[in-house]
C-alpha positions in Angstrom: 172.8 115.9 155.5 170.5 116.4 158.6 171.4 113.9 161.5 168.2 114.5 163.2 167.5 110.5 163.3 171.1 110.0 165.2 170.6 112.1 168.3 170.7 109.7 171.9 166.9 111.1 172.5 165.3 110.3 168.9 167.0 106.8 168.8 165.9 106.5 172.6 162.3 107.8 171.8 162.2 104.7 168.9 163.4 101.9 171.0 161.1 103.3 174.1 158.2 103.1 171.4 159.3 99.8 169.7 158.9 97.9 173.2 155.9 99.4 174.1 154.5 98.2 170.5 155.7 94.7 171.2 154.3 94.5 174.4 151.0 95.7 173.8 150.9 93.1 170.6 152.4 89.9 172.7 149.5 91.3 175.5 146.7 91.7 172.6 148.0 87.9 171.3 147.4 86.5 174.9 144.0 87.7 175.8 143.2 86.4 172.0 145.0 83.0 172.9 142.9 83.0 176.1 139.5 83.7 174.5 139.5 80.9 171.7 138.1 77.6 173.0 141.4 75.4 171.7 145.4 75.7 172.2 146.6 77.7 169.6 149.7 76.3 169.3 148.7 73.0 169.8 146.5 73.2 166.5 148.6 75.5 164.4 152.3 73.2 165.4 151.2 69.8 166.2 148.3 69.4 163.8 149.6 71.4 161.5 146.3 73.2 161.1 147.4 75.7 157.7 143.9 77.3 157.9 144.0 78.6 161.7 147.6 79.7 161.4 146.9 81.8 158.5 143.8 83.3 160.1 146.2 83.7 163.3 148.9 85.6 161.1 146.5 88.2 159.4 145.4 88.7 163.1 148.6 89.2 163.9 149.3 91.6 161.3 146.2 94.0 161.9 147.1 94.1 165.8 150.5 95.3 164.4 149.1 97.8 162.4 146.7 99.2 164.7 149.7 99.4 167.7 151.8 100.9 164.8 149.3 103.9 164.0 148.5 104.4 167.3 152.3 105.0 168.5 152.6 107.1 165.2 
């Protein structure tokens, strides 16, 4: 069995890449956060508003995706 995946520079090389996709998702969330006229959390948590958290998750899955390909 090949043990390419447990070298120090291929599992350095994923973490390096898993950071940099969470920070550019957490920075795409916030400029979306900051462009919508209402608090997001406020609707989705307080007034439990179903609809905008659902739209909110299948935003938050496509921004994933895209940072996902891009680092692939």
């Amino acid at each position: 069995m090949d043990m390419e995946w447990l070298k120090p520079a291929a599992v350095f090389g994923s973490i390096l890449f898993a950071l940099i996709g969470v920070v550019i998702f957490w920075l795409s969330f916030l400029i979306i956060d900051k462009i919508t006229p209402y608090d997001l959390w406020q609707e989705i948590v307080e007034k439990q508003n179903v609809a905008l958290g659902m739209v909110v998750a299948a935003m938050s899955l496509g921004i994933c995706i895209i940072v996902a390909a891009a680092i692939h």
